[in-house]
C-alpha positions in Angstrom: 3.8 33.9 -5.8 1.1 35.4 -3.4 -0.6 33.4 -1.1 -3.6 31.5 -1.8 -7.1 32.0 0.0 -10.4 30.0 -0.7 -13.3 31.2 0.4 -16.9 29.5 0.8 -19.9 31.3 0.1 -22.2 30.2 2.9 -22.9 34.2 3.6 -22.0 35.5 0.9 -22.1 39.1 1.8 -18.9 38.3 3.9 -17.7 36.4 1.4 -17.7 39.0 -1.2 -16.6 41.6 1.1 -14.1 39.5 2.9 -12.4 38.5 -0.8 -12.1 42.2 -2.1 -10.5 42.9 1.0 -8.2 40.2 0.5 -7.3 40.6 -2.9 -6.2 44.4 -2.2 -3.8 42.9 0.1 -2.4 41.0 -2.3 -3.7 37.6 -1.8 -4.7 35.5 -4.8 -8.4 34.1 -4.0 -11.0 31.6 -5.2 -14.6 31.6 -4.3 -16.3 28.5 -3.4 -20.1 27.7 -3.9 -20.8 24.8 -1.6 -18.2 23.0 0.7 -18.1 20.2 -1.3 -16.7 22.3 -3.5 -14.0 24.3 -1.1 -13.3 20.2 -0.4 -12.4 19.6 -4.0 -10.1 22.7 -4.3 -8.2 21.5 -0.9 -7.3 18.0 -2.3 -5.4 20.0 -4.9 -2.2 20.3 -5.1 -0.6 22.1 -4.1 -3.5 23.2 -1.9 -4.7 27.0 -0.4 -2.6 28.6 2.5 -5.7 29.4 4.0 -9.8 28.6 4.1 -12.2 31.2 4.8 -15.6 29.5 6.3 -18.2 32.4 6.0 -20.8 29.7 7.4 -22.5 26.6 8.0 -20.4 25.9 10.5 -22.7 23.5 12.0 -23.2 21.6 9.3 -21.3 18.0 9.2 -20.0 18.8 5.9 -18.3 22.1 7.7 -16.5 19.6 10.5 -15.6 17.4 7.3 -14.0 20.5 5.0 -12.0 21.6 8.2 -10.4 18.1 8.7 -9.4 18.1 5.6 -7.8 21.4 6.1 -5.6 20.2 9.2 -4.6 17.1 7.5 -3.3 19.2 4.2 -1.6 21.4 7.4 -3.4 24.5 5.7 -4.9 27.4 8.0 -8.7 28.2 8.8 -10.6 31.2 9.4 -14.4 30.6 10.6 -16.4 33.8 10.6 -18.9 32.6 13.7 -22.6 34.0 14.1 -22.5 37.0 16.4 -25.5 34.9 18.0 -23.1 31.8 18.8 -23.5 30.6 22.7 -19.6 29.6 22.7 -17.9 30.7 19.5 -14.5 29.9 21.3 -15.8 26.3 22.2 -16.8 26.1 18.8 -13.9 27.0 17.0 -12.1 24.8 19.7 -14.1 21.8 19.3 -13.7 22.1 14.9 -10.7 22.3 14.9 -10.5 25.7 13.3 -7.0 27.7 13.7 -8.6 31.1 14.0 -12.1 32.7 14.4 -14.0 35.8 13.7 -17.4 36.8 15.1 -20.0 38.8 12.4 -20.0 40.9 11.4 -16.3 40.8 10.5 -14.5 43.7 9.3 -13.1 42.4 6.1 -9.5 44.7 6.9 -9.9 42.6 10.0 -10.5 39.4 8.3 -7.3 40.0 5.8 -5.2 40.9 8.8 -6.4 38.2 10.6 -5.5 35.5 7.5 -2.0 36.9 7.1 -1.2 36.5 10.9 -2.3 32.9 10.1 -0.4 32.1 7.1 2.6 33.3 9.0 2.5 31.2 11.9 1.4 28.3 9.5 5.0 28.9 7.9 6.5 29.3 11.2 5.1 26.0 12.3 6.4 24.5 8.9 10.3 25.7 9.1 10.3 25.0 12.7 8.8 21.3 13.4 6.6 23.0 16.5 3.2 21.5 15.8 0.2 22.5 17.6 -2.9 24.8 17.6 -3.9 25.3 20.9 -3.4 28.9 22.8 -0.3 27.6 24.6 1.7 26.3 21.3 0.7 29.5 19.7 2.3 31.8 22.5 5.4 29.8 21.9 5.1 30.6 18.6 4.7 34.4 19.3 7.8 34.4 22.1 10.4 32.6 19.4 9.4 35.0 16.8 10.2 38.1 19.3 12.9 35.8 20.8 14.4 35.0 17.4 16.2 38.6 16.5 18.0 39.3 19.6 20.8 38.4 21.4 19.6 37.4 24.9 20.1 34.6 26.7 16.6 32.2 26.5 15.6 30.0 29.5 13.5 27.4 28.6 11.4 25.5 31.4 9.3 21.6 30.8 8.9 18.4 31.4 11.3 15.6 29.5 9.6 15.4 25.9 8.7 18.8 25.5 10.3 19.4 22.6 13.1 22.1 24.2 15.7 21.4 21.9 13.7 21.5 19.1 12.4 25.2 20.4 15.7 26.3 21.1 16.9 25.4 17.3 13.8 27.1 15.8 15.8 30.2 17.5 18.6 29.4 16.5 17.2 29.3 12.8 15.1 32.5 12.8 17.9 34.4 14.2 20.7 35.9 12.2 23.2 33.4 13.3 21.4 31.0 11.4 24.8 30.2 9.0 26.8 29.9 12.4 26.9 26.5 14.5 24.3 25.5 16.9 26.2 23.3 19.3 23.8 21.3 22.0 25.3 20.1 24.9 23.1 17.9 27.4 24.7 18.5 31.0 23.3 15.9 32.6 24.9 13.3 29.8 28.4 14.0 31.1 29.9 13.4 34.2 30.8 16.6 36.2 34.1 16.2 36.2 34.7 16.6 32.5 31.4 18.7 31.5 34.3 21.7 32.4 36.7 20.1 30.0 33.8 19.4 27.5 32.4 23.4 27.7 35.4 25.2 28.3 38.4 22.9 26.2 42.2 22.0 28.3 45.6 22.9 27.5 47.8 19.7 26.9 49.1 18.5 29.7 46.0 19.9 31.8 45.0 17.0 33.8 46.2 13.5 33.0 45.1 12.6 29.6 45.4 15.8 28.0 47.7 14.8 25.2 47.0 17.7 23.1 44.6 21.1 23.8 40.7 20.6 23.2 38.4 23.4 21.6 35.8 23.5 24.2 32.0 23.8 23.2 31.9 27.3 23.5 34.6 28.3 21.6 32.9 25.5 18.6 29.6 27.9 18.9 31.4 31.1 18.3 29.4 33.4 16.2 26.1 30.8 16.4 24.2 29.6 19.6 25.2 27.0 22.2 22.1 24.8 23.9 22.8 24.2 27.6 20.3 21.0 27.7 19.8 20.2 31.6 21.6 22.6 32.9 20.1 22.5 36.7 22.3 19.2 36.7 25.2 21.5 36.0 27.8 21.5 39.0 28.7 24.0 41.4 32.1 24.4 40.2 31.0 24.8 36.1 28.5 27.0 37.2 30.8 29.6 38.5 32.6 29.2 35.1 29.7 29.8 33.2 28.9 32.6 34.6 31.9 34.5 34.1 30.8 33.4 30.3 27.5 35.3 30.4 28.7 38.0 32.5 31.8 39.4 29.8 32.0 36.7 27.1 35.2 34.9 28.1 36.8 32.3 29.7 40.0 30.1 30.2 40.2 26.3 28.8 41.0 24.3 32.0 45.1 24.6 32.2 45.0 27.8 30.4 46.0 31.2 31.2 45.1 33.4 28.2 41.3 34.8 28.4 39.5 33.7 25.2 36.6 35.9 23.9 33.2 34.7 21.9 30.7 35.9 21.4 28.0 33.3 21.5 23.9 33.1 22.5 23.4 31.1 25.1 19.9 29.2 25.5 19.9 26.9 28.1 17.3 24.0 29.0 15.7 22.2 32.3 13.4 19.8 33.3 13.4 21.2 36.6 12.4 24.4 38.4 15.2 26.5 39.0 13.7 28.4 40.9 13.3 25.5 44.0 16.8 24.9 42.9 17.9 28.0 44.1 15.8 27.7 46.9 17.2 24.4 48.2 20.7 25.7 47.4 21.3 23.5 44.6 21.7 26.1 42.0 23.8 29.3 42.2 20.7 32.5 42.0 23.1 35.0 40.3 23.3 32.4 37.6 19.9 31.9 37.0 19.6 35.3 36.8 21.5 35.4 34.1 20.1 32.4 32.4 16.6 33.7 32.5 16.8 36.6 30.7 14.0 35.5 28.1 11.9 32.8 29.4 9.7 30.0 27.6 7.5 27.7 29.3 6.4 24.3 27.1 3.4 22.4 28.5 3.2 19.3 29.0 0.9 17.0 26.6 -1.3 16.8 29.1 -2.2 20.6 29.5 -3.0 20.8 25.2 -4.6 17.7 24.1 -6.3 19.7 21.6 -2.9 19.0 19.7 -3.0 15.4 19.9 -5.2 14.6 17.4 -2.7 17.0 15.0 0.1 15.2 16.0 -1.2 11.8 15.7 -1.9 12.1 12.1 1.6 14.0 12.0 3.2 11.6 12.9 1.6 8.7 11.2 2.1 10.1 7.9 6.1 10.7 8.5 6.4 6.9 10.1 4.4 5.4 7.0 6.8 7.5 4.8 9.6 6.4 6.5 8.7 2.8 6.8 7.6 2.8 3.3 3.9 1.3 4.5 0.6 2.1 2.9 -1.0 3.4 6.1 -4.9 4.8 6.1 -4.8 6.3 9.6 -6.4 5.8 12.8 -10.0 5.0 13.9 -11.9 7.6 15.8 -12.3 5.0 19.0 -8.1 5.0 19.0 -7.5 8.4 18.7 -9.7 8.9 21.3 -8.0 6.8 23.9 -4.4 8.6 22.9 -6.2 11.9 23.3 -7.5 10.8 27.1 -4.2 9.3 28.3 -1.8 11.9 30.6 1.4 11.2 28.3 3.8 11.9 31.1 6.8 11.1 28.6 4.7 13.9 26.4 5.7 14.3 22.6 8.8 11.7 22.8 6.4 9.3 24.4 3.5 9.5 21.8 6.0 9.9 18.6 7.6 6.6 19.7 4.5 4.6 20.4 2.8 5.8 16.8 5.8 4.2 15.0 5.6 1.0 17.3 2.0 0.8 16.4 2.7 1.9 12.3 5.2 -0.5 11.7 2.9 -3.3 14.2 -0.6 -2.3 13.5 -1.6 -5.3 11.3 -4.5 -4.0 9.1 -2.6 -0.7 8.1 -4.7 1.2 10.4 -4.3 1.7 14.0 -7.2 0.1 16.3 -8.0 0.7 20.0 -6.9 -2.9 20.2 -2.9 -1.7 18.6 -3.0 0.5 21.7 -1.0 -1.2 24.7 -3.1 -2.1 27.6 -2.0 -0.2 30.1 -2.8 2.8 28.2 -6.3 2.2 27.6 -6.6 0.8 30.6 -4.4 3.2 32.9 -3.8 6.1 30.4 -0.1 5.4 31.1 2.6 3.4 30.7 4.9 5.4 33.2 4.0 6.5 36.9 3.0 10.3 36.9 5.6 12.7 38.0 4.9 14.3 41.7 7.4 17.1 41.4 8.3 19.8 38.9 8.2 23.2 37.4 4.7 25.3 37.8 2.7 22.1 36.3 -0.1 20.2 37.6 0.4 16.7 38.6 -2.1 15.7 36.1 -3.8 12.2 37.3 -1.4 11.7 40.3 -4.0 11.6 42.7 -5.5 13.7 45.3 -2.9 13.1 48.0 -0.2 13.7 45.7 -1.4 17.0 44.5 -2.1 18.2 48.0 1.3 17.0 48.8 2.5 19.3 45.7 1.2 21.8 47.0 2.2 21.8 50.5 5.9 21.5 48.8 5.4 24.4 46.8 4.1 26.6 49.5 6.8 25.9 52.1 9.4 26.6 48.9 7.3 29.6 48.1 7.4 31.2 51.6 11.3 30.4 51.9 12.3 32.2 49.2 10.0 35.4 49.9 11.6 35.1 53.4 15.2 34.7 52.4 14.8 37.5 50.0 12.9 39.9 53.1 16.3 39.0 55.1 18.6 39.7 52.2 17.2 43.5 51.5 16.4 44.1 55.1 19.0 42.8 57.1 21.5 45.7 55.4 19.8 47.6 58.5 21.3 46.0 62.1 19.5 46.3 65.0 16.2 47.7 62.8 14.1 44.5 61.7 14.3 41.2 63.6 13.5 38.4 60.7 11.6 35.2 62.5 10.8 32.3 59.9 9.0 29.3 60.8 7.7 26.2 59.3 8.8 22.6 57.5 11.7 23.0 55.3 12.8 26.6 56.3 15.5 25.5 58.5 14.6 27.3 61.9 12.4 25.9 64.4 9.0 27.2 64.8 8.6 30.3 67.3 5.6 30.6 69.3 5.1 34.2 70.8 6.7 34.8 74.2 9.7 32.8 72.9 11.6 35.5 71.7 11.3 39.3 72.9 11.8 42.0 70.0 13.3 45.2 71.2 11.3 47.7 71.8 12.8 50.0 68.4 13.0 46.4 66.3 10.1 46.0 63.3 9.0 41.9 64.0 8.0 41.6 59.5 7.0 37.9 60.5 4.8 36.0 63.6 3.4 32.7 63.3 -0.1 33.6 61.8 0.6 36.4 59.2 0.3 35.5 55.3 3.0 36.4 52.9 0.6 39.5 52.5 1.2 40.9 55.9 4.4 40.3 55.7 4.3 42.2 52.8 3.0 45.1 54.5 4.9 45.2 57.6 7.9 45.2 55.4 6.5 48.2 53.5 5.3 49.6 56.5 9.1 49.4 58.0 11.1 50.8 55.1 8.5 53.9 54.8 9.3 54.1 58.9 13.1 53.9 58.2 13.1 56.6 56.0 10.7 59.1 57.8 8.5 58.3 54.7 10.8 58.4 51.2 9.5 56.7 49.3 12.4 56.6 46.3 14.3 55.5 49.2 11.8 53.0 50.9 11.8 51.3 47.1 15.6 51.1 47.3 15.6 49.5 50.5 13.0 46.9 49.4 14.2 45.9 46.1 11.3 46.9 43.7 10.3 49.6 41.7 8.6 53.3 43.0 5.3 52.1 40.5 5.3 48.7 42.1 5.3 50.2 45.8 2.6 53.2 45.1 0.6 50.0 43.7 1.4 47.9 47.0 1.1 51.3 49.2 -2.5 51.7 47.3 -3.4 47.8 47.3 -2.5 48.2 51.4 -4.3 51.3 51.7 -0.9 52.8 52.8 -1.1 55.8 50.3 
């Protein structure tokens, strides 16, 4: 059955041009008159896969219509005045899932409304709710994600949804009829989570009665979900490596090889990036693991969505719960929407069934809201620390302190990586690193005295840019100017050093 698009007939050139474009892309349409109308035709059921708002925009019955539309779950299309100030901040603050400014191509148009349907299906099989630009790259990357093969990294804050990203993968993909086995690393204690991946011969460790199919070996053929895994031990680590690297591995105990052939998608709270930098992760591992990479905001960062999944989950809780529920008052929603949420989607899912199966008048009030949130906008003290996010609310001192963090980690692994490429040359580059959290006491000049053929990349002073170019500068000097050879030496590409040569003014 071809999709169904209504469209309004506010301008009703682009209506009539945007619907015979559509219906020659095989879309079934329907034309409506007013918005009251296009209102009628949505509380139908089943309702349109898409709404096409030629105009009026600004009219309260416009806001009204698109609300509707969300709360149905079908897609919009607003084809803005060429005129508007802010058409993004329009389409933004109505809630609309896509916009076009006039005048609209009408191929563009039916492009545009396919793209739309699609990701609204997406959205359905997959659970991942949200319209904001953030959601919707996460939505793009699974898609390309979804057909391959490679191992997926995927980076947020507790109550991201991760799993539930990492299963939408797991469906798209063509190991949808294998298993998808999750395994949360930081559930079990390190000295069985090798036991627990990997299986044991009988007789392996005291215990063992009888051998153990590890996790891996469950997941052959699907996908096996490494939740957590920067609280993975040192000793697994290795292990699990050796499982990306060829695809097999011994149970603990054993001495045959076993082969699978399994995805790996692995999860973390954390950034493993610091990890590697304060040694608490092995590097070539998280090489491995971040192949493909997804990042999932916190609530925080797209509160555009939490009106969307308010309602969401209001409607599943007062299914659930088997209560007649009419929603939530606009001076409620309003508080949830301004709170920072740093337990994110978990957080806000639990409270809304607290306050549906609590809220006494079958509608939730600002007063159903717990005090500290309207008074605090949390429950929970803000995190200081974690991967590329802002502290959100934390405070001034803690952001600068944030900061300072990530800069001292920042320059410590450009260093240690400097030293790693360049120190292949003895005698040639004399590596000085200073600062907090580096490990070496700072140098002031005098304090150490280069020889006279030695290239100093770092004094106290220089930014990660001159460091940069000394470093360039060195390699082109090493190689009596080569640069194939120069890129070699440093680690990066010849395009990426003819950039760096031009940005320097080197070429």
């Amino acid at each position: 059955m071809p999709d169904r698009i209504l469209i309004t007939t506010d301008d009703l050139e682009h209506a009539v041009r945007s619907n015979a474009a559509l219906e020659a892309a095989g879309f079934h349409t329907t034309m409506a008159s007013t918005l009251d109308e296009a209102r009628q035709a949505l509380r139908r059921d089943p309702p349109p896969d898409c709404v096409v708002v030629t105009g009026g925009l600004h009219e309260s019955s416009a806001a009204q219509l698109l609300t509707l539309a969300r709360d149905r779950s079908v897609s919009t299309l607003g084809l803005v005045e060429e005129t508007e100030p802010d058409a993004q901040g329009l389409a933004r603050r109505l809630g609309l899932t896509g916009y076009l400014e006039k005048p609209a191509d009408p191929a563009e148009v039916a492009a545009t409304v396919r793209r739309l349907i699609e990701r609204r299906k997406l959205q359905q099989r997959t659970g991942i709710i949200g319209e904001s630009p953030a959601i919707q790259e996460v939505l793009v990357k699974i898609e390309q994600m979804a057909p391959v093969s490679a191992t997926v990294l995927i980076e947020g804050e507790s109550g991201t949804g991760k799993e539930l990203v990492a299963r939408a993968i797991h469906d798209l993909s063509p190991r949808r009829a294998k298993p998808f086995i999750a395994v949360n690393c930081a559930a079990i204690p390190d000295t069985l989570l090798e036991s627990e991946l990997f299986g044991h011969e009988k007789g392996a460790f005291t215990g063992a009665a009888e051998r153990r199919l590890g996790r891996f070996e469950l997941a052959d053929g699907g996908t096996i979900f490494l939740d957590e895994v920067g609280e993975m031990a040192a000793a697994t680590q290795v292990k699990t490596l050796r499982v990306l690297e060829d695809r097999t591995f011994f149970r603990v105990g054993g001495t045959q090889a076993i082969k699978v052939d399994v995805r790996v998608i692995a999860a973390t709270n954390k950034s493993l990036k610091e990890e590697v930098a304060l040694a608490r992760f092995r590097d070539d591992l998280f090489y491995r693991l971040n192949v493909l990479h997804i990042y999932l905001p916190p609530l925080r960062e797209r509160k555009t969505d939490i009106p969307l999944l308010v309602r969401r989950f209001i409607a599943e809780f007062a299914k659930q719960h088997d209560r007649t529920f009419r929603g939530i008052t606009p001076e409620a929603l309003q508080i949830l929407v301004d709170a920072e949420w740093p337990g994110n989607i978990r957080q806000l899912r639990n409270l809304i069934e607290s306050m549906v199966v609590l809220a006494p008048e079958g509608e939730i009030r600002a007063s159903d809201i717990p005090k500290d949130i309207r008074e605090h906008g949390s429950i929970l003290p803000m995190r200081l620390l974690g991967p590329d996010r802002d502290v959100g609310g934390a405070g001034a001192g803690a952001r600068e302190l944030e900061f300072i963090f990530r800069s001292l980690v920042e320059l410590k692994l450009q260093v240690e990586e400097l030293r790693r490429r360049l120190e292949e040359r003895p005698g040639r580059v004399e590596v000085i690193e200073v600062g907090p959290g580096t490990g070496v006491s700072a140098v002031t000049p005098g304090q150490v005295e280069p020889a006279p053929e030695a290239d100093v990349v770092y004094r106290p002073g220089m930014t990660m840019a001159d460091v940069e170019r000394a470093a360039i500068e060195a390699a082109l000097r090493d190689t009596q100017g080569n640069r194939r050879k120069a890129a070699e030496i440093l680690g990066i590409g010849e395009r990426t050093l003819y950039r760096k040569l031009k940005a320097y003014a080197l070429a």
